[in-house]
N, C-alpha and C positions, 0 to 999 in steps of 0.2 A: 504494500500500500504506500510505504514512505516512497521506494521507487519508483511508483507510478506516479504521484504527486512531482517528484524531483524531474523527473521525463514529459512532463508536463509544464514543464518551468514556474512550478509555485518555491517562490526561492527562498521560503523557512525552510524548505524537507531538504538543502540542500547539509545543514549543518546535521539534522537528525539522519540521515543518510549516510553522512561521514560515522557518526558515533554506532551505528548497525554496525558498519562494516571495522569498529575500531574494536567493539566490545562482543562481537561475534553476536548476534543478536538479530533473531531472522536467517542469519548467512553465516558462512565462514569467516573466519576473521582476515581481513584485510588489509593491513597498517598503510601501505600504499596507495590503495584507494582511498582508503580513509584520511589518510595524508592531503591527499589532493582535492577532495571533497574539502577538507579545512581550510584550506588554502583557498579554493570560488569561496567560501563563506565568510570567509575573513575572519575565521574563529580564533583569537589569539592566545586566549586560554589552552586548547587543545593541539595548535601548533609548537607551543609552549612544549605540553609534555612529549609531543614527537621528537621534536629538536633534543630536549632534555634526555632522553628515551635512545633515541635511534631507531623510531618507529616509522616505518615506511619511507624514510630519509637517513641520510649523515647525523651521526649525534655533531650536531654545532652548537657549544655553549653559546656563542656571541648572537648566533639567533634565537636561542631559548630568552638569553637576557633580553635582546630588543623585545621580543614578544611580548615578556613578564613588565617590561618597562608601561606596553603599551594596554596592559590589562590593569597594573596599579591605578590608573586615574578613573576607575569604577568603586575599586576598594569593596566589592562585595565578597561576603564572609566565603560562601564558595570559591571565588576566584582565588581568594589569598590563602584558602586550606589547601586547592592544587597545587597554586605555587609553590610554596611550602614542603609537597611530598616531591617536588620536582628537584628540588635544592637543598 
């Protein structure tokens, strides 16, 4: 359903689409897809933990940091408990 929404271009299912395919959920798990689905979303939180990770990409700390840089100016308690198990 989330990928039919996504192939549909309704552009919330494209971050719930990513996290299917991060947390196997529906599907196999897919770090790459999932990677890249976060990346059209612009999800920085979850780009965060890929980078951090080495999930479906290079572990790059200096992109985990830009990422986490760019999630702090939310400061929601979620956001800074990921950050947190990322670091």
């Amino acid at each position: 359903m989330v990928k039919k929404a996504y192939e549909d271009g309704c552009s919330d299912s494209i971050k719930e689409l990513g996290g299917c395919y991060y947390y196997g959920k529906g599907t196999s798990t897919d770090y790459e897809k999932a990677f890249n689905l976060f990346k059209e979303a612009n999800d920085h939180v979850m780009l965060m933990e890929c980078y951090a990770n080495g999930d479906g990409t290079e572990i790059d700390i200096d992109k985990a940091y830009l990422c986490f840089a760019k999630t702090t100016s939310g400061g929601s308690n979620s956001t800074l408990l990921k950050i947190s198990q990322c670091f």
